[in-house]
C-alpha positions as CSV (number, residue, x, y, z in Angstrom):
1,X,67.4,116.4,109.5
2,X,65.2,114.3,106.9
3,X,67.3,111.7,105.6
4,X,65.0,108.6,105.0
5,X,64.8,106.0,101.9
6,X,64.8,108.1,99.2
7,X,68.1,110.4,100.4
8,X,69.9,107.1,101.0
9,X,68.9,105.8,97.3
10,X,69.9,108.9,95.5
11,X,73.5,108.8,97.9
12,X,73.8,105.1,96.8
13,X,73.1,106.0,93.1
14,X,75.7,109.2,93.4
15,X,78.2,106.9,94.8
16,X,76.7,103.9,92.3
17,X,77.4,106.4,89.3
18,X,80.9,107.9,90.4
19,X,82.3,104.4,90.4
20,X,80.7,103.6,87.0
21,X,82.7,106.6,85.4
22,X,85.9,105.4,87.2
23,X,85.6,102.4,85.8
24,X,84.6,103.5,82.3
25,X,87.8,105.0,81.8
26,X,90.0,102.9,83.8
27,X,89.0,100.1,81.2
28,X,89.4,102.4,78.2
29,X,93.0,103.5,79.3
30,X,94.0,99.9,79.5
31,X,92.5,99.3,75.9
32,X,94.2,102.0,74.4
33,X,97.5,101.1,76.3
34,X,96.3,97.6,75.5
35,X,99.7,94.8,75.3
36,X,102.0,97.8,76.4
37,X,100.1,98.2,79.8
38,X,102.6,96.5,81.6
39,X,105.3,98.3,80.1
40,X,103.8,101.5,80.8
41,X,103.2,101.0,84.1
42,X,106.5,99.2,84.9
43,X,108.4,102.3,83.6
44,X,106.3,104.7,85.6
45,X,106.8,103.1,88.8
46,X,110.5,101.8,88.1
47,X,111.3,103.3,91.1
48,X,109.7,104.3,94.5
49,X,110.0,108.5,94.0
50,X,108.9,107.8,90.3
51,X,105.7,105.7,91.6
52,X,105.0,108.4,94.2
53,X,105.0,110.9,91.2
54,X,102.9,109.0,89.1
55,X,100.3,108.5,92.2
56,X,100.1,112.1,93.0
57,X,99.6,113.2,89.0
58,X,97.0,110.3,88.3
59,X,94.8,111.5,91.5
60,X,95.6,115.6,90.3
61,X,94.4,114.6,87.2
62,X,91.2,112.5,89.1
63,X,90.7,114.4,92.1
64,X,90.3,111.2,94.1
65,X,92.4,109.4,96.0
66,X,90.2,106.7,96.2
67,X,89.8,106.4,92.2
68,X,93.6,106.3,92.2
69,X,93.9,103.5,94.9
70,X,91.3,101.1,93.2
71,X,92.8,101.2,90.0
72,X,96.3,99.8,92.0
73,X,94.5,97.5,93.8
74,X,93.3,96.2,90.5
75,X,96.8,96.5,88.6
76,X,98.3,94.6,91.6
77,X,95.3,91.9,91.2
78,X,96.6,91.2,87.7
79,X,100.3,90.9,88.2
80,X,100.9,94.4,86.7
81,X,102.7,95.7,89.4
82,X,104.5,94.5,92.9
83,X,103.3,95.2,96.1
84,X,106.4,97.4,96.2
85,X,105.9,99.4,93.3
86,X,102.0,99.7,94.4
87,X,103.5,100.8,97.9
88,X,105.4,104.2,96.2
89,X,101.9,105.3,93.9
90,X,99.5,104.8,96.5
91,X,102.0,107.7,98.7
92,X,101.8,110.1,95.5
93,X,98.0,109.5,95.6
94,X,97.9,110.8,99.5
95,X,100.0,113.9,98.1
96,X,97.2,113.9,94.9
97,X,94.2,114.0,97.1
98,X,95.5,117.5,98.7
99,X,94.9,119.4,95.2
100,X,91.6,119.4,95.9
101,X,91.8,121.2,99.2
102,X,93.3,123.7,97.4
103,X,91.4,123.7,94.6
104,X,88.3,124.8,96.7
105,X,90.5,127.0,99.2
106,X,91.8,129.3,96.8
107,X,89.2,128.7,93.9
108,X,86.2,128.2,96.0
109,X,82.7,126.2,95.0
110,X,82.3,127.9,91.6
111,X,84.8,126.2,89.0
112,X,84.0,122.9,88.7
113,X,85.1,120.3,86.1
114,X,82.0,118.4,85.8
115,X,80.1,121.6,84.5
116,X,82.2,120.9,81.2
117,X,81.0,116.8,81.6
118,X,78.7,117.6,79.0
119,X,80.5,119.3,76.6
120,X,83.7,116.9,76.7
121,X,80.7,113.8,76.5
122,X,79.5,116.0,72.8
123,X,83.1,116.2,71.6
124,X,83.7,112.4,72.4
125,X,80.7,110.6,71.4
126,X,80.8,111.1,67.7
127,X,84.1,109.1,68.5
128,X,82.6,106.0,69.2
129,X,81.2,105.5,65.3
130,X,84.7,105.9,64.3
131,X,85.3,102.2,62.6
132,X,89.5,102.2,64.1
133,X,89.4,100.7,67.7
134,X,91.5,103.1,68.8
135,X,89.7,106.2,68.2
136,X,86.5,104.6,69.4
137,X,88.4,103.6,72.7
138,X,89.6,107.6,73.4
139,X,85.9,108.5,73.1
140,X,85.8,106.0,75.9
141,X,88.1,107.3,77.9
142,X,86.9,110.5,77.5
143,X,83.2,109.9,78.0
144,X,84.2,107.7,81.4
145,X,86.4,111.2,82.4
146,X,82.9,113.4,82.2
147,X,81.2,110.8,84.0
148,X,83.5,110.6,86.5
149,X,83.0,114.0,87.5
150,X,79.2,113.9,87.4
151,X,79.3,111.4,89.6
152,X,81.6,113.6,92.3
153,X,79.1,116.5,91.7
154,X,76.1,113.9,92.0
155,X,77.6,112.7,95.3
156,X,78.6,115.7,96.8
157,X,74.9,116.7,96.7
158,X,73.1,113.6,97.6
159,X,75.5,114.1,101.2
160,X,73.1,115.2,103.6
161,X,73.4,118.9,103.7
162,X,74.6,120.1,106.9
163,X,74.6,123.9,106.3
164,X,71.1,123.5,106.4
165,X,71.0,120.7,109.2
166,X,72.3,123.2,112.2
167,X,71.2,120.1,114.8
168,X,74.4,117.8,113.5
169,X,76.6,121.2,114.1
170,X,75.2,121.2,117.6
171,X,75.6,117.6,118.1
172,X,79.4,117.7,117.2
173,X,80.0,120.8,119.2
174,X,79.5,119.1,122.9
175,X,82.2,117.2,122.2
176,X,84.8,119.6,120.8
177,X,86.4,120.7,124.6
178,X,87.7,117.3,125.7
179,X,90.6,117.9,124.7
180,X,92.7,114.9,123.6
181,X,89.7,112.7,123.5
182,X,88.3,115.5,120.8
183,X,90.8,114.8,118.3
184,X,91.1,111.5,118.5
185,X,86.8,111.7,118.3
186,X,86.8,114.0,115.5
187,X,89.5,111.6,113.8
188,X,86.8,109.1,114.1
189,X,84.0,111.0,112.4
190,X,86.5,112.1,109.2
191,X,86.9,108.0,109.0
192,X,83.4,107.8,109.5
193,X,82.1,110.5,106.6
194,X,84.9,109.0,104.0
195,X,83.7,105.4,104.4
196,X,79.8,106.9,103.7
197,X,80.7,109.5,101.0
198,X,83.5,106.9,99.2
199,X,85.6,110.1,98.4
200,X,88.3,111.6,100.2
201,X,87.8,114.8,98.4
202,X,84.0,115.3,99.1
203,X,84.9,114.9,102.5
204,X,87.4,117.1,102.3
205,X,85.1,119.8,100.6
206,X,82.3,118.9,103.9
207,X,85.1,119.4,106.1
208,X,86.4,122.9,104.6
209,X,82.8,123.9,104.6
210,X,82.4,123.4,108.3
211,X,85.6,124.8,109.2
212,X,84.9,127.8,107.1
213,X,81.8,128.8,108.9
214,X,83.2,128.9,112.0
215,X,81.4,125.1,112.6
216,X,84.5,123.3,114.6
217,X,88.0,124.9,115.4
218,X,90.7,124.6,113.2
219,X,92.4,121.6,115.6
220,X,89.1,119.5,114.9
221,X,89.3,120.1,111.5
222,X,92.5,118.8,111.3
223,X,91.5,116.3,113.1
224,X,88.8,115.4,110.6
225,X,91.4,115.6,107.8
226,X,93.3,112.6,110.0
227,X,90.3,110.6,109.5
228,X,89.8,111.0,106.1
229,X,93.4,109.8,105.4
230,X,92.4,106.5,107.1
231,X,88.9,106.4,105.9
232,X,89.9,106.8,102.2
233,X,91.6,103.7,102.8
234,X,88.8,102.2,103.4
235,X,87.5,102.1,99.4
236,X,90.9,100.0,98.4
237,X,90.2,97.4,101.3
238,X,86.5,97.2,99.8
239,X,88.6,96.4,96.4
240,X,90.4,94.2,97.4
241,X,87.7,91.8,99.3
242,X,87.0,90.1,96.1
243,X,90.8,90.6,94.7
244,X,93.8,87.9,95.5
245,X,95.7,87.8,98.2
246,X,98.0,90.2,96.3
247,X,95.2,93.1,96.4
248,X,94.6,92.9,99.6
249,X,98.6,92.9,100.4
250,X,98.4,96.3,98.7
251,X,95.3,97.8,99.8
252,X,96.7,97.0,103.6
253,X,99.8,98.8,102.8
254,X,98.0,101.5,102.3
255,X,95.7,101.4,105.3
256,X,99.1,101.0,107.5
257,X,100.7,104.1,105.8
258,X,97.8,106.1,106.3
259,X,97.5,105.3,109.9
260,X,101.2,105.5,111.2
261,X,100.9,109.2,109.5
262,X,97.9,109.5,111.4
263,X,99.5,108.4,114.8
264,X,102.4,110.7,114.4
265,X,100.9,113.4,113.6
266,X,98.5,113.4,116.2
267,X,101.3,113.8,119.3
268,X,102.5,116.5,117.3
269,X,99.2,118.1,116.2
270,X,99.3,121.2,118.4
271,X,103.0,122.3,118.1
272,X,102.9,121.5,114.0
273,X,99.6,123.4,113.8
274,X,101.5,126.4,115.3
275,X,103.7,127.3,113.1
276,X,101.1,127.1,110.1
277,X,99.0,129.3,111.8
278,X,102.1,131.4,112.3
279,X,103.0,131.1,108.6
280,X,99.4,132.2,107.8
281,X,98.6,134.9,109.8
282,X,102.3,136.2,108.8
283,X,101.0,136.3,105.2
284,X,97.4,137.1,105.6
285,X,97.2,139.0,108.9
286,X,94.4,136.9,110.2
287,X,95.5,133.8,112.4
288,X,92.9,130.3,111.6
289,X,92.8,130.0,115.3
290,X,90.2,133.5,115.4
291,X,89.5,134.0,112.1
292,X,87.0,131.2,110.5
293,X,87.9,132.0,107.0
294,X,91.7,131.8,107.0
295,X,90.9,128.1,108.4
296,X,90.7,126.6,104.9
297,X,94.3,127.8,103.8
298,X,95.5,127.0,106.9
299,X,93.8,123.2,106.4
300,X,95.2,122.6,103.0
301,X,98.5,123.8,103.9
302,X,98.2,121.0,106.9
303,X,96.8,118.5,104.4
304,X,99.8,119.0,101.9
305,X,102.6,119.3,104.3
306,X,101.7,116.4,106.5
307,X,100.8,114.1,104.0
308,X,104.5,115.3,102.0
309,X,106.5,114.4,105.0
310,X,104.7,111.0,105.9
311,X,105.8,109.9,102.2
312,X,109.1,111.4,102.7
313,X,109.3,109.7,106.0
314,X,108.1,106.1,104.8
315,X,109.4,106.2,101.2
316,X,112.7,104.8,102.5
317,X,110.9,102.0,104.3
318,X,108.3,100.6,101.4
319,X,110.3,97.4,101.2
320,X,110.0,97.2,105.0
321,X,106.2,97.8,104.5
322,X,105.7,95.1,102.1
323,X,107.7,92.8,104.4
324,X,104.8,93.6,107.2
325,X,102.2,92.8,104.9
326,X,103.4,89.9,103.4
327,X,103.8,88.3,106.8
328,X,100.4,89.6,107.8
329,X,98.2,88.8,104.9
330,X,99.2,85.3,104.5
331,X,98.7,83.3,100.8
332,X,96.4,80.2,101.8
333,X,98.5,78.6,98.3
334,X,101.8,79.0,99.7
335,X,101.3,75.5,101.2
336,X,102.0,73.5,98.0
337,X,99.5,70.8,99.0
338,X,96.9,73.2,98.8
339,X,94.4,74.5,95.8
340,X,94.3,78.2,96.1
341,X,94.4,80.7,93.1
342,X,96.4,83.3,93.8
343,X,96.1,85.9,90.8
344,X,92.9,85.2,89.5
345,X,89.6,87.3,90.9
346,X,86.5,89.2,90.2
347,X,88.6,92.7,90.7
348,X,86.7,95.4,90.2
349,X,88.3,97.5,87.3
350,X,89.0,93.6,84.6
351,X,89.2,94.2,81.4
352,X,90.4,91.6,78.6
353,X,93.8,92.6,78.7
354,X,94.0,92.9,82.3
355,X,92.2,89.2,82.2
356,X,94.7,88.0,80.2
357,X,97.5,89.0,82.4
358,X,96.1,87.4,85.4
359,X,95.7,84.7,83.5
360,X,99.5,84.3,82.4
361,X,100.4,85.2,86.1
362,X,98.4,82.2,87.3
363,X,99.7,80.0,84.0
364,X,102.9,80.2,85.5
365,X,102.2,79.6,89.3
366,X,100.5,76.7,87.3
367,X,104.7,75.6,86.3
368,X,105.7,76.3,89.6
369,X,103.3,73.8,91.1
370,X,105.0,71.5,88.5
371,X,108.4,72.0,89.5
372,X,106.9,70.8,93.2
373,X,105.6,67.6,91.6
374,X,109.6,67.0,90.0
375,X,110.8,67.8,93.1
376,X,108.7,65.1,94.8
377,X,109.6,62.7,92.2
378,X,112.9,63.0,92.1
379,X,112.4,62.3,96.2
380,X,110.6,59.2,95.3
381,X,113.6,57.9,93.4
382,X,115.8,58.4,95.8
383,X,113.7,56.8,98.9
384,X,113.8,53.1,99.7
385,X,111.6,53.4,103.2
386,X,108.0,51.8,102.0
387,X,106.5,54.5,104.7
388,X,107.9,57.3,103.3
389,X,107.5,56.5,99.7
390,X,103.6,56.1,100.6
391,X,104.1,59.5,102.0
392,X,105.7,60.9,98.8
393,X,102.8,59.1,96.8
394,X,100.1,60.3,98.7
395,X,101.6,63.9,98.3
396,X,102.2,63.4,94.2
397,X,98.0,62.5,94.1
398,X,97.5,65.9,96.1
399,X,99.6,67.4,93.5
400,X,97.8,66.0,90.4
401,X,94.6,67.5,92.1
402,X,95.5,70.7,92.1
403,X,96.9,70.7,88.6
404,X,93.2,69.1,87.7
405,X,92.0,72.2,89.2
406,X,94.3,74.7,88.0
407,X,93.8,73.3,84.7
408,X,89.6,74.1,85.2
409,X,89.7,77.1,87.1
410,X,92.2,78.9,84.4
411,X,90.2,77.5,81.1
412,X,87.1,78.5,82.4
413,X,88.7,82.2,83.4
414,X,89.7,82.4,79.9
415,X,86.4,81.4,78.7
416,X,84.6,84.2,80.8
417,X,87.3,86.2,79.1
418,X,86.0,85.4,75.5
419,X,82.6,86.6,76.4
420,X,84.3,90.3,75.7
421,X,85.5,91.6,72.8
422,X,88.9,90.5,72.2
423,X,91.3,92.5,69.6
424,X,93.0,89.6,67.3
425,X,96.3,89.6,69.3
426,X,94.3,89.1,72.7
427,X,91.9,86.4,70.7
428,X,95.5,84.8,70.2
429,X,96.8,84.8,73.8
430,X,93.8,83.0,74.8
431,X,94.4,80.0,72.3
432,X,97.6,80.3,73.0
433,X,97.0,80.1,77.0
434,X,94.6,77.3,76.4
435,X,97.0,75.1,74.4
436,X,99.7,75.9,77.9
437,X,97.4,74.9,80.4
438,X,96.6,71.8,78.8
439,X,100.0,70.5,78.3
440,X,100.5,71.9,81.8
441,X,97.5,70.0,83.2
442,X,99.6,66.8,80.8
443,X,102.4,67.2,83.2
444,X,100.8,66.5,86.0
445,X,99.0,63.7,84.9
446,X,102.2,61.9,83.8
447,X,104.0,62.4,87.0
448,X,101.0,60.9,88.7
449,X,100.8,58.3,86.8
450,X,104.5,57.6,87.3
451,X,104.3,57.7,91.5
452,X,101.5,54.9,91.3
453,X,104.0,53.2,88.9
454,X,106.2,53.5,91.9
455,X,103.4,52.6,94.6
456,X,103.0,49.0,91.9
457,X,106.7,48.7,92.6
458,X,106.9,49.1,96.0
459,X,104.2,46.0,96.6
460,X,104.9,43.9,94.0
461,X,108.8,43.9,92.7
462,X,112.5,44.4,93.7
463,X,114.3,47.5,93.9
464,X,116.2,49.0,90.7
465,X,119.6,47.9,90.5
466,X,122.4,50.7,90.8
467,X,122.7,51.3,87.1
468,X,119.0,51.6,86.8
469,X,118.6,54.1,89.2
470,X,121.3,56.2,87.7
471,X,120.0,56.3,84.7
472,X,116.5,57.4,85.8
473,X,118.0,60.2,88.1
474,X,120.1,61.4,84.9
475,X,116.8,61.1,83.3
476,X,115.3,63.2,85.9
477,X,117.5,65.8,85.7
478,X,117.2,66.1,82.1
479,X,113.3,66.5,82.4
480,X,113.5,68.9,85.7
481,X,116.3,71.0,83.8
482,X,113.6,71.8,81.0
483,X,111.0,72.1,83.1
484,X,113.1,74.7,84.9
485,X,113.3,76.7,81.6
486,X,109.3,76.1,81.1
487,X,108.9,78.0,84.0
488,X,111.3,80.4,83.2
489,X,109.5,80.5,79.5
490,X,106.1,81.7,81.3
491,X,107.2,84.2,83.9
492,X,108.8,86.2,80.8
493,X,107.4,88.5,78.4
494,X,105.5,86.1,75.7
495,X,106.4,88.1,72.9
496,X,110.2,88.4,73.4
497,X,110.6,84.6,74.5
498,X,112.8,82.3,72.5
499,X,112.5,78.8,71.5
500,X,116.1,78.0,71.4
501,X,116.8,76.7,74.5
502,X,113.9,74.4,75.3
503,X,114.7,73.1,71.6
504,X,118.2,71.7,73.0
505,X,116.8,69.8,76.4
506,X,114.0,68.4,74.3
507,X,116.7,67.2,72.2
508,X,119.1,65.9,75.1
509,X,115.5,63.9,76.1
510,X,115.2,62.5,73.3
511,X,118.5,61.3,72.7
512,X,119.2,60.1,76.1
513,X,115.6,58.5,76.4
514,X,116.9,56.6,72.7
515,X,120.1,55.4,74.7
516,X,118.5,54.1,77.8
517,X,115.4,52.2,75.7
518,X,118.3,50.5,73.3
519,X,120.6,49.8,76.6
520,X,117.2,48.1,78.0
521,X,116.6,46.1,75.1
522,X,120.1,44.5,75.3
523,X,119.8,43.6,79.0
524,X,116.2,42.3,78.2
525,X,117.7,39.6,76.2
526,X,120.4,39.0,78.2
527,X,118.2,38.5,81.5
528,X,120.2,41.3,82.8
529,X,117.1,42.7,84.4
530,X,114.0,41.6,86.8
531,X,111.6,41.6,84.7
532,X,108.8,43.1,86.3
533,X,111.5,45.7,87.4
534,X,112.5,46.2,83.9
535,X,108.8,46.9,82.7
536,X,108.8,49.3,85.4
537,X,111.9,50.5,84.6
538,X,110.9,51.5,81.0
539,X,107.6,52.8,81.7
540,X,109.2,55.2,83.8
541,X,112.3,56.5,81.1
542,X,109.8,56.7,78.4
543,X,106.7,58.7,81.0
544,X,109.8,61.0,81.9
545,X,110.0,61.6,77.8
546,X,106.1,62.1,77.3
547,X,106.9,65.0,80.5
548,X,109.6,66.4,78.2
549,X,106.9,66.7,75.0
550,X,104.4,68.5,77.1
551,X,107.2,70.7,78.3
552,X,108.2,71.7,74.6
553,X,104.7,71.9,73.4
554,X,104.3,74.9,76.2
555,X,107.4,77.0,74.8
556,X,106.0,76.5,71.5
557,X,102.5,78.1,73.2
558,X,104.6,80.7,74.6
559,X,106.1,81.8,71.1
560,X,104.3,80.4,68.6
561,X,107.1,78.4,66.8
562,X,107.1,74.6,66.4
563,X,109.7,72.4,66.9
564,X,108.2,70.3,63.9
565,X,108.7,73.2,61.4
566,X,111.7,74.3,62.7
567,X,113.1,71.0,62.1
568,X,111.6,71.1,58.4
569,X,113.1,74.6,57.9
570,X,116.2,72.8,58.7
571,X,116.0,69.9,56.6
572,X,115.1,72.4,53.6
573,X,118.1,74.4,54.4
């Protein structure tokens, strides 16, 4: 069989142009769902029977499980949906992917979608000099649909063609009487021609082609079918490689789903193919065990009903599968003294709005890294061992380095994101975003600032006396209790986030921050305090109230109101 440079260069542009089209419309759905995205996908997957619907209509609608699988692994990359809810689609997309078995069983080679790719790119392009977004985006959509299915066709023919290559049939064929170590071979080589071909259903089509010529019995077949579950997997894994740790959770989830079906299935391959070939020669009159071309029905019936009961068997259990994950796939961030971005990557399928999200997502792991640094500082007032305190110091510097690089990594993410073209409320978002990370990146600095205020204390002056150190904890807890709020601010949806409660613990920081600076004055001037201790001592109450300005100045981001003009509204009033 020739298959040199040039077969391998048109396969890699087949498989080069098929992904193009997915992505086309992938990013032209999200632009026309836009700022709703999330919504649209949280009420599709609200809960795990609904996401395993919503997988097997997507990948109906796409004929590729694979297509399907990459566009979770990239709404998972950008916050958009849990590992949980990603768990229940990626099931319906196994159930999706057994259309197209049927599709070729029953309706053969000879109706084919991307014969109309043409015609559906005529109706759509005159869209595109339409001068509303919107309508320009469904010519999008529609354009990336058609090429989509070129790409399939262009695939399935640059796969070398082995009705005409009778030396791979012979090849395959010595091995197809070892029994057990057959099927678990032939598992093997359905992996194998899903990982070349990037497409469950081609190799699905090779596979029904081979069996339908009388190539390989029908248990090889099925055998090959196994494989192709687990090697479809294979294109989400790829996905994920340059996703967050997130993506890959999902895209393992869905190699482990595939493969416990797989291992199942195969102690019960020869008993569970029995009664479908019962049902079929019941209905047809020819068994698939003699009769080559009843092996095709008899395959897609297998493909369906197996990959229905493994969903039904491990729907219950998708927590219990995100559990496994989550324990294997490790986040390298979850130690809070290390720099790792978590929601931010190069995932295949980006878009600005889909940017934007990851950015948020990773805005407010930014807070959380925050509430760390309060933690610790609240530590550091409490702790009178020098040893410890340098401990708690050393951690705070860790800290303020990776909010310096939090602050970079995000602003020059939402830079890259500018590059695109951004629809006026998305163009907002990223001012809006920029103006949080600063103040965020604010934060940290303070804190920092404050522990080597500490570290100056602990070489060079008393301790604070018991009233002091009350006063700063109260202070403390004033400051953490809006931070708290900050952080509850950026985890929610931006648009339906109110100002009102970050208003009243700026206001309690203020006031108590008023109290404690005229409360040190008087003991200044009585000599009621050290008074290197009380320099100290005020620098710190008064860098606790700078941390409570940054904290209200990111709500404001989040909303867009002001606390200035709310308090001139008032005054007006």
């Amino acid at each position: 069989m020739k298959f040199g440079l040039l077969e391998a260069l048109n396969l890699f542009g087949a498989l080069a142009f098929f992904i193009y089209g997915m992505k086309i419309m992938s990013e032209s759905i999200q632009k026309v769902a836009g700022s709703k995205m999330r919504q649209i996908l949280r009420s599709m997957t609200s809960n795990r029977f609904k996401g395993v619907l919503t997988g097997f209509l997507i990948t109906s609608l796409v004929q590729s499980s694979s297509a399907t699988t990459v566009l979770v692994v990239s709404f998972v990359n950008a916050g958009l949906l849990s590992l949980v809810e990603s768990i229940g689609v990626i099931m319906g997309a196994n159930i999706g992917t057994t259309i197209t078995a049927w599709l070729i069983s029953i309706v053969g080679f000879k109706v084919k979608i991307d014969a109309y790719a043409l015609i559906i790119i005529a109706f759509s392009f005159p869209l595109l000099f339409f001068s509303r977004e919107k309508i320009k985006t469904w010519g999008e959509v529609f354009i990336g649909f058609a090429l989509l299915f070129m790409g399939l066709a262009y695939l399935k023919g640059a796969v070398p063609d082995l009705k005409s290559n009778p030396e791979i049939l012979a090849f395959l064929s010595k091995y197809s009487d070892l029994g057990f170590l057959s099927t678990v071979l032939f598992v093997f080589i359905g992996t194998l021609i899903t990982v070349v071909v990037q497409s469950s259903s081609a190799a699905m089509a090779l596979t029904l082609v081979m069996a339908n010529n009388g190539w390989i019995p029908l248990e090889l077949a099925a055998s090959m079918v196994l494989g192709e579950n687990i090697g479809t997997t294979i294109t989400a894994n790829l996905a994920a490689i340059v996703g967050n740790v997130h993506a890959k959770r999902a895209a393992f989830a869905h190699f482990i789903f595939n493969v416990f079906g797989v291992l199942w299935i195969i102690l019960l391959l020869h008993p569970f193919l029995g009664v479908i070939a019962g049902y079929v020669e019941s209905t047809t009159g020819f068994s698939p065990y003699n009769n080559a071309e009843s092996i095709p029905i008899a395959l897609s019936i297998f493909h369906t009903s197996f990959n229905i009961i493994n969903a039904l068997l491990l729907v219950g259990f998708v927590k219990h599968i995100a559990n496994v994950v989550v324990k294997v796939i490790k986040a390298k961030g979850e130690d809070s003294e290390e720099f790792k971005l978590e929601y931010i990557g190069t995932g295949l399928m980006n878009t600005a709005e889909l940017s934007l999200e990851e950015a948020q997502k990773e805005t407010a792991a930014f807070g959380q890294i925050l509430s760390k640094m309060s933690k610790t500082m609240r530590e550091l007032l409490d702790e009178k061992k020098p040893k410890k305190q340098k401990k708690l110091i050393k951690k705070m510097r860790k800290f303020e380095e990776v909010t310096d690089h939090f602050e970079d990594e995000i602003s020059k993410y939402l830079s890259k994101v500018t590059d695109s073209s951004l629809s006026a409320s998305a163009s907002a978002r990223v001012v809006s975003l920029m103006s949080i990370i600063n103040d965020l990146e604010r934060i940290g600095d303070v804190y920092f600032q404050m522990s080597k205020d500490f570290e100056k204390k602990a070489e060079d002056s008393p301790g604070f006396n018991d009233k002091q150190k009350d006063h700063l904890i109260k202070m403390h807890d004033l400051v953490d209790d809006a931070i708290q709020t900050m952080n509850k601010n950026l985890n929610s949806d931006y648009s339906k986030t109110s100002i009102d409660e970050a208003l009243v613990h700026e206001k309690n920081i203020d006031s108590y921050r008023n109290k404690l600076r005229n409360h040190h004055l008087s003991q200044m001037d009585k000599k009621g305090y050290n008074p290197q201790t009380g320099t100290l001592y005020k620098d710190l109450f008064m860098s606790y109230e700078k941390v409570g300005d940054h904290v209200i100045n990111v709500t404001e981001g989040i909303t867009g109101e002001s606390e200035r003009k709310i308090k001139q509204d008032k005054e007006i009033e």
